[in-house]
C-alpha positions as a printed Julia matrix, in Angstrom:
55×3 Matrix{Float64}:
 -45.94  54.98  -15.83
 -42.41  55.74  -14.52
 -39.79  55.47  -16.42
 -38.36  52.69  -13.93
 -40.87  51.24  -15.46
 -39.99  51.18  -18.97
 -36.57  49.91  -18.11
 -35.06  46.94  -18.78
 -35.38  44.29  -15.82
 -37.6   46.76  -13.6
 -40.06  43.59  -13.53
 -37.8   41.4   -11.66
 -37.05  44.12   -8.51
 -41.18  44.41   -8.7
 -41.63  40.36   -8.18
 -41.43  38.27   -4.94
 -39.38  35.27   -5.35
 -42.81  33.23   -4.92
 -44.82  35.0    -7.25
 -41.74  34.14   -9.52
 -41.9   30.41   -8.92
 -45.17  30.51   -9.12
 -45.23  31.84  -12.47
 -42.62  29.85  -13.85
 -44.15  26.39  -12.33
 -47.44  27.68  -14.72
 -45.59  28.97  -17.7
 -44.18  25.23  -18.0
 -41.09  25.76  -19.8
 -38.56  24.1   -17.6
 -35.35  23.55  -19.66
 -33.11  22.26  -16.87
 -29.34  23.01  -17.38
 -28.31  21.95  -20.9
 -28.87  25.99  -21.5
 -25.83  26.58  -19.51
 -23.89  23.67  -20.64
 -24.23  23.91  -24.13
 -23.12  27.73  -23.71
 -20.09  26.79  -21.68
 -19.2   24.18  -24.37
 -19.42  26.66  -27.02
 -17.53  29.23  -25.55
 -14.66  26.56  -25.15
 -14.69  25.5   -28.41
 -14.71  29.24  -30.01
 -11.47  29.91  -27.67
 -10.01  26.35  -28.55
 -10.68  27.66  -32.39
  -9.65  31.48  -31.59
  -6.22  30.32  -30.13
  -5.86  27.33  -32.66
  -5.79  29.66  -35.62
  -4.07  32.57  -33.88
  -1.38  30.74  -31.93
């Protein structure tokens, strides 16, 4: 084992983009967007409540 190996993200260099799809399509767990939206939401609100209480 290299130590390219051990690192983090070394498996997604290692994987063809359709042995990726192919393993997501099986794994199932297709969340759509709200993931994104939900974060870019948040992060609004913290910097509407960051400037709100700072000024």
């Amino acid at each position: 084992m290299s130590k390219d190996d051990d690192s983090f993200g070394g498996r997604e260099v290692d994987i063809s983009a359709l042995a990726f799809t192919t393993e997501e399509q099986a794994d199932r767990h297709d969340q759509g967007n709200w993931p994104e939206v939900f974060g870019l939401v948040l992060t609004i609100v913290v910097c509407w409540l960051i400037f709100g209480f700072t000024g």
